[in-house]
mmCIF file of the C-alpha atoms, coordinates in Angstrom:
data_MODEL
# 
_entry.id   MODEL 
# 
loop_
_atom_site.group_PDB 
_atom_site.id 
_atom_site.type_symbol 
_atom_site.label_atom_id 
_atom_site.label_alt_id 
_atom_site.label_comp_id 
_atom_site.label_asym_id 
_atom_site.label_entity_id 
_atom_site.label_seq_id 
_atom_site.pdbx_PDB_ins_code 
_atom_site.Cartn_x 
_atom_site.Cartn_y 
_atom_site.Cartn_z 
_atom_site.occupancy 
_atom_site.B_iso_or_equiv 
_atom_site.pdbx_formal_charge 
_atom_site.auth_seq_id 
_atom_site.auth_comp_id 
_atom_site.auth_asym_id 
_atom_site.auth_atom_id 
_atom_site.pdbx_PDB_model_num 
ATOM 1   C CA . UNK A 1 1   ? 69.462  115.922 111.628 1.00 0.00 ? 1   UNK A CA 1 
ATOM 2   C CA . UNK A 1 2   ? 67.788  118.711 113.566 1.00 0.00 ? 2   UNK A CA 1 
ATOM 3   C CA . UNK A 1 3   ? 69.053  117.610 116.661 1.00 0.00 ? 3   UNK A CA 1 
ATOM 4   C CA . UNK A 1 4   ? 72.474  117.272 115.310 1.00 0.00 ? 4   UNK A CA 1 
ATOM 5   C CA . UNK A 1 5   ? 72.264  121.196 113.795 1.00 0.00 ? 5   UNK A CA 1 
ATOM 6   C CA . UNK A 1 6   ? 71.163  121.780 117.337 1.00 0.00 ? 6   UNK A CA 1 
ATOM 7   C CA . UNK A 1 7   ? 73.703  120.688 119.246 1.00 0.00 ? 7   UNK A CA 1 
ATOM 8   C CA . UNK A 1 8   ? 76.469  121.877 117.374 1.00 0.00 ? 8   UNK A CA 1 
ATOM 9   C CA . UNK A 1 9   ? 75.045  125.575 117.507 1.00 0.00 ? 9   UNK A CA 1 
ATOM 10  C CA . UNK A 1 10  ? 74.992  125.060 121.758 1.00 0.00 ? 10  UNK A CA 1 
ATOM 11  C CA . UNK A 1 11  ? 78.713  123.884 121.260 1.00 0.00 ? 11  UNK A CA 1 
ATOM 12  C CA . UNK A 1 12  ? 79.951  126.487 119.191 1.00 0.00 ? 12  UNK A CA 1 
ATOM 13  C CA . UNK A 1 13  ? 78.341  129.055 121.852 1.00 0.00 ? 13  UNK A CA 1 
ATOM 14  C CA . UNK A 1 14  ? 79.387  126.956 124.546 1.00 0.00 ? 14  UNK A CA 1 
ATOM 15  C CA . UNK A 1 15  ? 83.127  127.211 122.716 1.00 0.00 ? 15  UNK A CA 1 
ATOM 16  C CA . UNK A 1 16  ? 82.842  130.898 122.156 1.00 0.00 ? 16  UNK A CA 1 
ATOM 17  C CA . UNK A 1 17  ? 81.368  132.207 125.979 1.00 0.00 ? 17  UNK A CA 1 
ATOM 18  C CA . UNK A 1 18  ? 84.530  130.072 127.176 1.00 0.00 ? 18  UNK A CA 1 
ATOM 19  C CA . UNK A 1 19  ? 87.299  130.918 124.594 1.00 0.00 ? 19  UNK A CA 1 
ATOM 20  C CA . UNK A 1 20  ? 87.869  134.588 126.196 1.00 0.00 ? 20  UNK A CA 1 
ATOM 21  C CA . UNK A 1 21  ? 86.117  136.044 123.291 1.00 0.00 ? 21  UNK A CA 1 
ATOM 22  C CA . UNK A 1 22  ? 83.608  137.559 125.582 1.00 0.00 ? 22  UNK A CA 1 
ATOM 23  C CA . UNK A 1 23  ? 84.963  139.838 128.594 1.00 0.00 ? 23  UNK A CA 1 
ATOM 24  C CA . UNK A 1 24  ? 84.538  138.638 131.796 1.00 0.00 ? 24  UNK A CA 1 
ATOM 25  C CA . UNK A 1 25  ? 84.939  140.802 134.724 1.00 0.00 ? 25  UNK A CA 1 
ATOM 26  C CA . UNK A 1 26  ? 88.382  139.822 135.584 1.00 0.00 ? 26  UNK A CA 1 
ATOM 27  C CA . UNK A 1 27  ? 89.097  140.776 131.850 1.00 0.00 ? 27  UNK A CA 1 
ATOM 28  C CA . UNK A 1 28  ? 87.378  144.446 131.984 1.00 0.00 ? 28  UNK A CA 1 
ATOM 29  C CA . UNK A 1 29  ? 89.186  144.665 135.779 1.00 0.00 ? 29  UNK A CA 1 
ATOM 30  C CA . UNK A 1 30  ? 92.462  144.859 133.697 1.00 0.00 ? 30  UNK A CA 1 
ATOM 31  C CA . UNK A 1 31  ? 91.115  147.481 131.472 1.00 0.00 ? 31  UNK A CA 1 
ATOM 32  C CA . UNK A 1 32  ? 90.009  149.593 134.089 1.00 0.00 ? 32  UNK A CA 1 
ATOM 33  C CA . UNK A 1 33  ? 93.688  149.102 135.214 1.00 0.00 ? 33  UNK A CA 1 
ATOM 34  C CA . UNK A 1 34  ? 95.435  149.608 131.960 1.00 0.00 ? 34  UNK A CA 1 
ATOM 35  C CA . UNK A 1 35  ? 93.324  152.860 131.134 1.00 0.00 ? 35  UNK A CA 1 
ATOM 36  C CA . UNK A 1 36  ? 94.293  154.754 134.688 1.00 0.00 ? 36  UNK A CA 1 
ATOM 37  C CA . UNK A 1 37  ? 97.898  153.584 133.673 1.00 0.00 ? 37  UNK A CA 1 
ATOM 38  C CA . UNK A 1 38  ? 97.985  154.592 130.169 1.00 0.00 ? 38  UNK A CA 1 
ATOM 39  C CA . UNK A 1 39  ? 95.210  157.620 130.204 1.00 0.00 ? 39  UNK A CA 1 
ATOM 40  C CA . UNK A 1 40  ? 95.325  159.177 133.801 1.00 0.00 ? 40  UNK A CA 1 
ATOM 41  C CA . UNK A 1 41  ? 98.822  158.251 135.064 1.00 0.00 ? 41  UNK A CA 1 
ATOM 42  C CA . UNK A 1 42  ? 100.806 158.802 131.236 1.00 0.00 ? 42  UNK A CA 1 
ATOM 43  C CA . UNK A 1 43  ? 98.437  160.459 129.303 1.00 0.00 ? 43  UNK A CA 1 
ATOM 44  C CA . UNK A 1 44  ? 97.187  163.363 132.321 1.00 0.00 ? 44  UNK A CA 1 
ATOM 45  C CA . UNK A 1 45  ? 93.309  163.186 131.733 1.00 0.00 ? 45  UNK A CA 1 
ATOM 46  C CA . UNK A 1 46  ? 92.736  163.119 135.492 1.00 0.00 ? 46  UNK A CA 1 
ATOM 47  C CA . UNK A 1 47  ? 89.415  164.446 134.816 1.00 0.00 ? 47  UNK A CA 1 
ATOM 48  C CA . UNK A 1 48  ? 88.904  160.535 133.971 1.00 0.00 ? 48  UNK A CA 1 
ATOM 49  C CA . UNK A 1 49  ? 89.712  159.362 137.493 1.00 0.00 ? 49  UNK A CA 1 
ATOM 50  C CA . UNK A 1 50  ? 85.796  159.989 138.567 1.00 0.00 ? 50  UNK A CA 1 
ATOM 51  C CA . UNK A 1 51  ? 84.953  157.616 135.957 1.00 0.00 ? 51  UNK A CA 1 
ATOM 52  C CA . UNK A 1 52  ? 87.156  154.501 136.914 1.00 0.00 ? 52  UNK A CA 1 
ATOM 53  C CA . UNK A 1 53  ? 87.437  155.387 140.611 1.00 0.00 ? 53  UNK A CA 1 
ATOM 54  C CA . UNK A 1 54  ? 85.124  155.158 143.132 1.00 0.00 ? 54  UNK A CA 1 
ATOM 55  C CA . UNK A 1 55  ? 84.053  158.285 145.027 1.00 0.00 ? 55  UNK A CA 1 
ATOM 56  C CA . UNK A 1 56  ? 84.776  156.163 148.356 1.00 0.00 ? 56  UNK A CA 1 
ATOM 57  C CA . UNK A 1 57  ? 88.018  155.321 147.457 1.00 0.00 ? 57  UNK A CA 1 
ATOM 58  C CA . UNK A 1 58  ? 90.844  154.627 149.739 1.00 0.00 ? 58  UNK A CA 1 
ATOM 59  C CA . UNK A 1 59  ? 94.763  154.356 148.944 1.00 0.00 ? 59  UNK A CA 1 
ATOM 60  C CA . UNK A 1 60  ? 96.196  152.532 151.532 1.00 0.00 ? 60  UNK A CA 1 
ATOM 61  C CA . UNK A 1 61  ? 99.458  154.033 151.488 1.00 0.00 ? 61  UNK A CA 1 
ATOM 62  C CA . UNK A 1 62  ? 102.264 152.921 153.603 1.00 0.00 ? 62  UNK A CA 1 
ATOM 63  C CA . UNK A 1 63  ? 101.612 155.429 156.635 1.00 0.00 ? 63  UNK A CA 1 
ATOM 64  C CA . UNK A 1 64  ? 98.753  156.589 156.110 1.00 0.00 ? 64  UNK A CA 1 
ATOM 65  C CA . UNK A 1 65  ? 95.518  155.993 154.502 1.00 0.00 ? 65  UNK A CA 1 
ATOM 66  C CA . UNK A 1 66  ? 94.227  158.580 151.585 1.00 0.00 ? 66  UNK A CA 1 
ATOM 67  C CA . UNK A 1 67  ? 90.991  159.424 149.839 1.00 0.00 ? 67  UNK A CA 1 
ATOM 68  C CA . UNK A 1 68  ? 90.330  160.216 146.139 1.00 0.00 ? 68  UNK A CA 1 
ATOM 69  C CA . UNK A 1 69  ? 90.975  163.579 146.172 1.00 0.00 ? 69  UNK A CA 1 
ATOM 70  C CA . UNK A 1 70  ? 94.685  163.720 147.841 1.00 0.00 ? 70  UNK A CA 1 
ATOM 71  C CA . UNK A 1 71  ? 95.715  160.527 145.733 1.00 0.00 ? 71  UNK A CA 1 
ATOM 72  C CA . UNK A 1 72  ? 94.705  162.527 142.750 1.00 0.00 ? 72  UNK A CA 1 
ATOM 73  C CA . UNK A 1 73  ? 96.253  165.556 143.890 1.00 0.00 ? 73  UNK A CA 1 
ATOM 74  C CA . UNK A 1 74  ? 100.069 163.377 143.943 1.00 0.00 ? 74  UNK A CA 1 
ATOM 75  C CA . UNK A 1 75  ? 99.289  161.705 140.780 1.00 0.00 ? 75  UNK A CA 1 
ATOM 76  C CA . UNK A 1 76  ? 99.206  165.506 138.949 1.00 0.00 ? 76  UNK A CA 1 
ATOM 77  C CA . UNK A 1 77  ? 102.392 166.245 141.446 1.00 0.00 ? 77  UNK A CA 1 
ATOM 78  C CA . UNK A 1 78  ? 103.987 163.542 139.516 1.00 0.00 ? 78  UNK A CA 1 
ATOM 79  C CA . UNK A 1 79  ? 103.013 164.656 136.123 1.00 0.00 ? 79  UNK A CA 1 
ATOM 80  C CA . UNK A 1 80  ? 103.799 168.398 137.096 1.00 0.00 ? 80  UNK A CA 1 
ATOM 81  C CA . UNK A 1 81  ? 107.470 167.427 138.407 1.00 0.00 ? 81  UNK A CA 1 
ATOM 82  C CA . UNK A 1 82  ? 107.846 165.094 135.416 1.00 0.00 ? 82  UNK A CA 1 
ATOM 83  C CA . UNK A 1 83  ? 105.458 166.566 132.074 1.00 0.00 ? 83  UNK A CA 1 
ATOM 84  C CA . UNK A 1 84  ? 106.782 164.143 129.365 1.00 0.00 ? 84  UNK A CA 1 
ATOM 85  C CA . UNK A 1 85  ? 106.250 161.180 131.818 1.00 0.00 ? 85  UNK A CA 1 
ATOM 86  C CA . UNK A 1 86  ? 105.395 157.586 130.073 1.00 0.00 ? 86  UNK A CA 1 
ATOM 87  C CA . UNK A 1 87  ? 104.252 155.149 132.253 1.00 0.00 ? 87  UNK A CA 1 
ATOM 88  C CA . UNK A 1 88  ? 103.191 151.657 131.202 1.00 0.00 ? 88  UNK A CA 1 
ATOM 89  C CA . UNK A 1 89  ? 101.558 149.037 132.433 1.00 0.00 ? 89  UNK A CA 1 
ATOM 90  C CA . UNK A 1 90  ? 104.169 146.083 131.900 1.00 0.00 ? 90  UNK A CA 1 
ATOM 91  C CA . UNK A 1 91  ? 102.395 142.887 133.671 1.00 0.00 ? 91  UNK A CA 1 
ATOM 92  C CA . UNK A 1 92  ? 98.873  142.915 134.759 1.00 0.00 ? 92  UNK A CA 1 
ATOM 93  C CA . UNK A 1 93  ? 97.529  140.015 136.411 1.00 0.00 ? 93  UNK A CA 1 
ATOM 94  C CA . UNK A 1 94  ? 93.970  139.691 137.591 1.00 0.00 ? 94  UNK A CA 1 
ATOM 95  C CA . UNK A 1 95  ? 92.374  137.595 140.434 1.00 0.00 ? 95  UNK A CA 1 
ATOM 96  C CA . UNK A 1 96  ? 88.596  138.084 141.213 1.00 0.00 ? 96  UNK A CA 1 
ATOM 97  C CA . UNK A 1 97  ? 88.262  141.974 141.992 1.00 0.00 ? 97  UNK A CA 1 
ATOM 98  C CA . UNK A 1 98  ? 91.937  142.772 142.485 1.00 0.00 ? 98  UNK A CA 1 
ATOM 99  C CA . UNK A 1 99  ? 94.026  143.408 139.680 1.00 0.00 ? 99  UNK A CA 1 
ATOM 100 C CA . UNK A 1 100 ? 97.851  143.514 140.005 1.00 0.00 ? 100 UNK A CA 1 
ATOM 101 C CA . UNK A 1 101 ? 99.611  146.129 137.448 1.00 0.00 ? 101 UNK A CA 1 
ATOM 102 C CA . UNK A 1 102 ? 103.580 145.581 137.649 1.00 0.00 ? 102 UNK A CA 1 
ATOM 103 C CA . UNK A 1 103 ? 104.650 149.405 135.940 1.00 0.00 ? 103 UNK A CA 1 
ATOM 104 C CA . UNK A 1 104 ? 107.230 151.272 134.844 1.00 0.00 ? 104 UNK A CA 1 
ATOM 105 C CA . UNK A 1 105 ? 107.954 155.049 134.379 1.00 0.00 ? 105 UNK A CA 1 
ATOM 106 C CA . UNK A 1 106 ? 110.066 157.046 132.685 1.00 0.00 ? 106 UNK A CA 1 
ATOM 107 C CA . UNK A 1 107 ? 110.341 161.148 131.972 1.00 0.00 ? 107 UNK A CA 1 
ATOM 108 C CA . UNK A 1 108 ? 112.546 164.036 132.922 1.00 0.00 ? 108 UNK A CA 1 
ATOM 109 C CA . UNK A 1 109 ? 112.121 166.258 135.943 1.00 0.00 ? 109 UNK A CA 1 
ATOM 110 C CA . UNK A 1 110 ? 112.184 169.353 134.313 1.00 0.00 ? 110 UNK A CA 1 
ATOM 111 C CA . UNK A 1 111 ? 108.946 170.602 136.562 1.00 0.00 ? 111 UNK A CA 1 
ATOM 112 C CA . UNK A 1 112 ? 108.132 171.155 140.063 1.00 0.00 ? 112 UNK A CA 1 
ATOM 113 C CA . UNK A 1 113 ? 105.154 168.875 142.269 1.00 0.00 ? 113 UNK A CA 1 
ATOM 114 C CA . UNK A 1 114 ? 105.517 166.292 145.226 1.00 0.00 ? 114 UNK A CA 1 
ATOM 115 C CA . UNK A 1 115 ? 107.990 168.643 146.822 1.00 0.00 ? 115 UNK A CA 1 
ATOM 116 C CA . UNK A 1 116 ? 110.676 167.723 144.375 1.00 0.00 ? 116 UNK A CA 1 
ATOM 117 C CA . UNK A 1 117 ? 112.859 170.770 142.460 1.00 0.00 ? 117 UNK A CA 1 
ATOM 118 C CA . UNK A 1 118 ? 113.210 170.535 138.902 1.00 0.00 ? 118 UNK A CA 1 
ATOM 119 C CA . UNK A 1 119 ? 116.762 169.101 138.673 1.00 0.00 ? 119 UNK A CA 1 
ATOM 120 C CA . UNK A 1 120 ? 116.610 168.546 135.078 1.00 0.00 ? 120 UNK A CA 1 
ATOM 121 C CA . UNK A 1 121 ? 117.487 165.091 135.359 1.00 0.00 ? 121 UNK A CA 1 
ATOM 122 C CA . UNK A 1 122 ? 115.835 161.385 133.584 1.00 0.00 ? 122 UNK A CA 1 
ATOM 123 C CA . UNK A 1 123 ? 114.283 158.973 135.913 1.00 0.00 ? 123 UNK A CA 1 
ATOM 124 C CA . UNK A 1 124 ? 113.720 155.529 135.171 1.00 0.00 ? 124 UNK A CA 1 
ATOM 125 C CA . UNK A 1 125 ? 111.742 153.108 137.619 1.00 0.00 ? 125 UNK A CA 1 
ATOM 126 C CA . UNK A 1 126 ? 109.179 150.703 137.870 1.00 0.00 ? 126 UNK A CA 1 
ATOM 127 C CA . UNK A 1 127 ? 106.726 149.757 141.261 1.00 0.00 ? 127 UNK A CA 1 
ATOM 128 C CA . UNK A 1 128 ? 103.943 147.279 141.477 1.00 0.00 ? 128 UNK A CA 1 
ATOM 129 C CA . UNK A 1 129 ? 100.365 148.489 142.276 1.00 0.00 ? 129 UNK A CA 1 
ATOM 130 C CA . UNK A 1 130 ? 97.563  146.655 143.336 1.00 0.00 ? 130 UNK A CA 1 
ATOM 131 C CA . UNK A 1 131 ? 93.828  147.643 142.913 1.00 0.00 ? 131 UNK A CA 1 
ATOM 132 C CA . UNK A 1 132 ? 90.120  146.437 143.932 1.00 0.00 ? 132 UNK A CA 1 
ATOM 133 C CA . UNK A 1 133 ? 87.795  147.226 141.434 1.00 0.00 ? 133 UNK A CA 1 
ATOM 134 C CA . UNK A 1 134 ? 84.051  146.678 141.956 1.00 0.00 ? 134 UNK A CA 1 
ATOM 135 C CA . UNK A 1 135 ? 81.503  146.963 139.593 1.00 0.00 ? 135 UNK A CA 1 
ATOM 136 C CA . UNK A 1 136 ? 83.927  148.737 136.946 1.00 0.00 ? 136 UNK A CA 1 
ATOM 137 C CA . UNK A 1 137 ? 85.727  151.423 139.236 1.00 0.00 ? 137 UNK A CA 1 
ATOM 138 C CA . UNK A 1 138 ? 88.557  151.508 141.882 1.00 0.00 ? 138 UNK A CA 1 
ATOM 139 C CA . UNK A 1 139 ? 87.260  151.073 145.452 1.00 0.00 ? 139 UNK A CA 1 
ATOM 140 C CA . UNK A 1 140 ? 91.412  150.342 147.321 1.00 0.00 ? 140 UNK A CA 1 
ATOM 141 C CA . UNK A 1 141 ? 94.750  150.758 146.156 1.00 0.00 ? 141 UNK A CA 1 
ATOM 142 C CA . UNK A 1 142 ? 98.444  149.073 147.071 1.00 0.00 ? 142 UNK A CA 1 
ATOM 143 C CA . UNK A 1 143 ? 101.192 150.372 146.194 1.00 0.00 ? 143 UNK A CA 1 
ATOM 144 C CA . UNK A 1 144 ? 105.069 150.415 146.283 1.00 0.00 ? 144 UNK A CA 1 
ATOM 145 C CA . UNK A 1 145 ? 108.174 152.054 144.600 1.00 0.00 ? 145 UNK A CA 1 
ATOM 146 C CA . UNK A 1 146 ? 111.750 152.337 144.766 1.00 0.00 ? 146 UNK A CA 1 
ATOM 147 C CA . UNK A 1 147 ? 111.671 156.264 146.084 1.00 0.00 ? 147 UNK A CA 1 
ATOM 148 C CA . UNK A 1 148 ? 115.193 155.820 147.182 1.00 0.00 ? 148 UNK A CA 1 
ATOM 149 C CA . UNK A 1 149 ? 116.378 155.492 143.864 1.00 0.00 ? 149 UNK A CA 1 
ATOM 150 C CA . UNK A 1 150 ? 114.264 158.049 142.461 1.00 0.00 ? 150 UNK A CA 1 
ATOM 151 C CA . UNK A 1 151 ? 115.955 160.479 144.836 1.00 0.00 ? 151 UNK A CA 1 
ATOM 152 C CA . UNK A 1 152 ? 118.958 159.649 144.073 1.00 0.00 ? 152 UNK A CA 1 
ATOM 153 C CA . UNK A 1 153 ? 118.121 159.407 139.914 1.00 0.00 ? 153 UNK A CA 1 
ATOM 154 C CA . UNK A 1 154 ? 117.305 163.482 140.270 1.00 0.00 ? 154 UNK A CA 1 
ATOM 155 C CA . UNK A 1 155 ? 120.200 163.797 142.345 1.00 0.00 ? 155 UNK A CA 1 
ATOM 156 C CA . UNK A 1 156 ? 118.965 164.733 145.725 1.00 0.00 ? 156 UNK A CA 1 
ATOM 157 C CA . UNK A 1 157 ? 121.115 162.456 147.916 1.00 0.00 ? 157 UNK A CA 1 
ATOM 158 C CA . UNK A 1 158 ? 123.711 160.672 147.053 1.00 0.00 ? 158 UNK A CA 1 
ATOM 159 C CA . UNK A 1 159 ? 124.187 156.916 145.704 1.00 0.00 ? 159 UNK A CA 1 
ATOM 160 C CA . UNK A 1 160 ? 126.440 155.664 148.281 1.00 0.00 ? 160 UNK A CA 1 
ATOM 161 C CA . UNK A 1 161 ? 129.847 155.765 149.479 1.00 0.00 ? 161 UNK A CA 1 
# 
């Protein structure tokens, strides 16, 4: 009988490590995604970002290649240009260390930052980003978003014929 109790405490550990009730880094990878979405990115506590980013991080941008400081500096353009900006983080997928966070983002450009004039006007969008986290905190970062149509959401060049 005291083999029996035994063996059914291993398998109801066994059943518990495996049933996603404890995190596992892929899990906490998605946090760490999640929160720069919902607490950095939405919510403006950029003083956050040296807590889930790494202080060798690199944004590997579509021209160029940035470090923590100038990818922080165009996240509060963003918020400046756009102060009630929501952004959430609609899909998240995790592989290993990268996490994938399809977002979307919505506000009203009533400030200035990025370059952009206050116009007044609502943007909608969404882009895809794409982050390697190691040991709890962002080392890289992918990214891509529509900035054609958020140019022409604010007005500054046209839609089209």
């Amino acid at each position: 009988m005291l083999n029996h109790q035994k063996n059914w405490m291993l398998l109801l550990v066994a059943s518990f490590l495996t049933s996603g009730c404890a995190a596992g880094p892929e899990a906490r990878n998605k946090e760490v995604a999640n929160r720069v979405v919902t607490e950095i990115l939405s919510g403006g506590d950029f003083e956050l970002a040296s807590e889930l980013y790494a202080p060798d991080f690199v944004n590997h941008g579509q021209t160029r290649e940035v470090g923590l400081a100038e990818d922080q500096a165009a996240a509060r353009g963003w918020k400046s240009a756009f102060p009630d900006m929501v952004m959430t983080a609609d899909k998240l997928i995790a592989e290993g260390d990268l996490v994938t966070v399809l977002w979307s983002a919505r506000g009203t450009n009533t400030g200035r930052g990025n370059g952009l004039p206050a116009t007044g006007k609502a943007l909608s969008g969404r882009g895809i980003t794409i982050w390697k986290i190691v040991g709890g905190r962002i080392r890289e970062e992918w990214s891509a978003f529509d900035q054609l149509s958020i140019m022409q959401q604010l007005g500054l060049i046209p839609t089209g014929p």
